[in-house]
N, C-alpha and C positions, 0 to 999 in steps of 0.2 A: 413506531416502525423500527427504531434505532434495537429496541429490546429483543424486539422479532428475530431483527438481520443476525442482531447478536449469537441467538439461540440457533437458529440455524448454521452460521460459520463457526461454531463450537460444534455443533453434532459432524458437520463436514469435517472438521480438522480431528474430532476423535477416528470419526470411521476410516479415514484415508492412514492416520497413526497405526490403526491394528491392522488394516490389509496387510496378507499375506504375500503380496507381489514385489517383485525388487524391481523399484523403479529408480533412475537415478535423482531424481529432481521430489522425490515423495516429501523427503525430509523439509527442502524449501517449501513445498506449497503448502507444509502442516505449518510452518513457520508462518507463511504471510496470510492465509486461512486464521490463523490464531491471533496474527496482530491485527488484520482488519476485527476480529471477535475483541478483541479489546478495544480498538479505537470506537464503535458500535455501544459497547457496554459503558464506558467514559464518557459517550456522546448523552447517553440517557441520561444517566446521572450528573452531570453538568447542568444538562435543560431541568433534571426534576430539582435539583436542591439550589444550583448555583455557586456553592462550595469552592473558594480557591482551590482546593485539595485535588479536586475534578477536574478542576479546570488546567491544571496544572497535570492532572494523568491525562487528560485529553490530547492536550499537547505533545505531551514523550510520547502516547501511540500513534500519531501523526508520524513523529520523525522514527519510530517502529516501522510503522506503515511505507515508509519510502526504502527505507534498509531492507525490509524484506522485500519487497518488490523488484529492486535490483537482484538480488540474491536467486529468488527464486528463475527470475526472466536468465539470468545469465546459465544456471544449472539447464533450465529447460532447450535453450538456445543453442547452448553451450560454446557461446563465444562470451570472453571478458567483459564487463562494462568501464575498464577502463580507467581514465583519470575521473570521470562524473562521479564512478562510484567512490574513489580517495576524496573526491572533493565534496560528496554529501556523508563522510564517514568524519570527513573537519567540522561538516556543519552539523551533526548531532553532537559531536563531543560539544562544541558551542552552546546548540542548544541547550542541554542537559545543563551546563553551566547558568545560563539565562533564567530555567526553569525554576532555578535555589532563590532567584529574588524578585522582588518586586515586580520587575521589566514581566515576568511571564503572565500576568493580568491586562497589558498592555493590547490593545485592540492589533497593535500595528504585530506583536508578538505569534499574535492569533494569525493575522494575514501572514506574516512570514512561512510560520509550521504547513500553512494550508499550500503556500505555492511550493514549499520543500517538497511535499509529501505529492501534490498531485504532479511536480515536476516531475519526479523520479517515477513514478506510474506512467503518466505520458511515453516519458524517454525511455523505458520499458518498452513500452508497445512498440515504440517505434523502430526499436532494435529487431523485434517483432515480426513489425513488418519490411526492414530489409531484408528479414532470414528468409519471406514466405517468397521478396522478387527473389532472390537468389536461387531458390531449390528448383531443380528441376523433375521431380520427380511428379506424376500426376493425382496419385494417392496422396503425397506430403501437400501439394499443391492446395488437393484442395478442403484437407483438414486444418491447413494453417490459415486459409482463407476464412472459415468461419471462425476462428480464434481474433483473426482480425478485425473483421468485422464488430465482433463482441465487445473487444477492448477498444475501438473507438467510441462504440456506443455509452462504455461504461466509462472513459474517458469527459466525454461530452455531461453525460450524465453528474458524475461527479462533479465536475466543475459549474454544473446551474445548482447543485445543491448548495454549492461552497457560497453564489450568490446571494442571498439571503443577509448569512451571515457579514456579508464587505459593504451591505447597508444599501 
């Protein structure tokens, strides 16, 4: 399934690149469309080989996956994320450091990147859904209410998948 999602958020992130429309927030979601497409692709080849090398790309699209997540929820939002995002901008520089040695094979390593990354997703949505109570508008209302919706789900979702892997 990991190869699938993969193929799929690669054709997503190509098609959304070549539209012709000027959206402001396009750039970010071809961004986090491309890093969930790498974290998916890393995920496969981790479980098929096992490979430090994997498992170690696995990891940095983790801490992708959160960076972009901010990035793009803040464009679409278009309010700041703040110190969360300085303070998960400290903790990929860290990571990335982590990653060059040993420590990145570390189960606890693994748990780390996994609450970095669905952290920053979470606290994404959640910005999310302040913007959907704050709008007044009935149209905004209620396109960002199924956006809301979605991202709990996929929220939710995400983290029984993470289950498995914390044993």
């Amino acid at each position: 399934s990991a190869i699938i999602a993969a193929s799929l958020l690669l054709a997503i992130a190509i098609n959304v690149a070549f539209q012709e429309r000027r959206v402001e927030h396009r750039w970010p979601f071809v961004w986090l469309t491309g890093a969930f497409f790498a974290y998916n692709l890393t995920f496969f080849f981790d479980a098929v080989t096992g490979a430090a090398a994997w498992r170690r790309a696995l990891l940095a699209s983790g801490i992708v996956v959160a960076l972009a997540s901010l990035s793009f929820f803040r464009a679409f939002i278009g309010r700041s994320m703040g110190a969360p995002r300085q303070g998960l901008q400290g903790l990929a520089l860290a990571s990335a450091v982590v990653l060059l040695t040993d420590l990145a094979l570390s189960p606890w390593t693994a748990a780390g990147v996994a609450v970095i990354a669905l952290g920053a997703y979470s606290f994404a949505h959640l910005q999310l859904y302040r913007h959907w109570r704050a709008t007044e508008n009935p149209v905004e209302i209620r396109r960002l209410r199924y956006l809301v919706i979605g991202g709990g789900v996929s929220v939710a979702a995400n983290a029984l998948d993470l289950l498995p892997a914390s044993g």
